[in-house]
C-alpha angles and dihedrals in degrees: 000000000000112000108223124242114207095215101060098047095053075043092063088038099065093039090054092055096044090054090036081058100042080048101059094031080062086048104056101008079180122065120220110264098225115065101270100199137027127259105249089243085063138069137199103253109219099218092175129091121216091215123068 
């Protein structure tokens, strides 16, 4: 059984995230003009009732 060694894997980790970004920055090279997500100090806010 491999022991497991904590800096590598933060090591893969952030490697991960950096081609996980590169990857989506090829995907869609212009980002979308209006704001796309909420700040996380924000929620969406349900207006609408289910009952009539």
């Amino acid at each position: 059984m491999r022991d497991h060694d904590a800096a590598l894997d933060q090591a893969i980790r952030e490697v991960a995230a950096i081609l996980g970004d590169a990857l989506v920055r090829l995907l869609f090279p212009n980002p979308p003009d209006g704001k796309v997500d909420f700040p996380e100090t924000e929620s969406p806010h349900v207006t609408a009732s289910l009952t009539p």
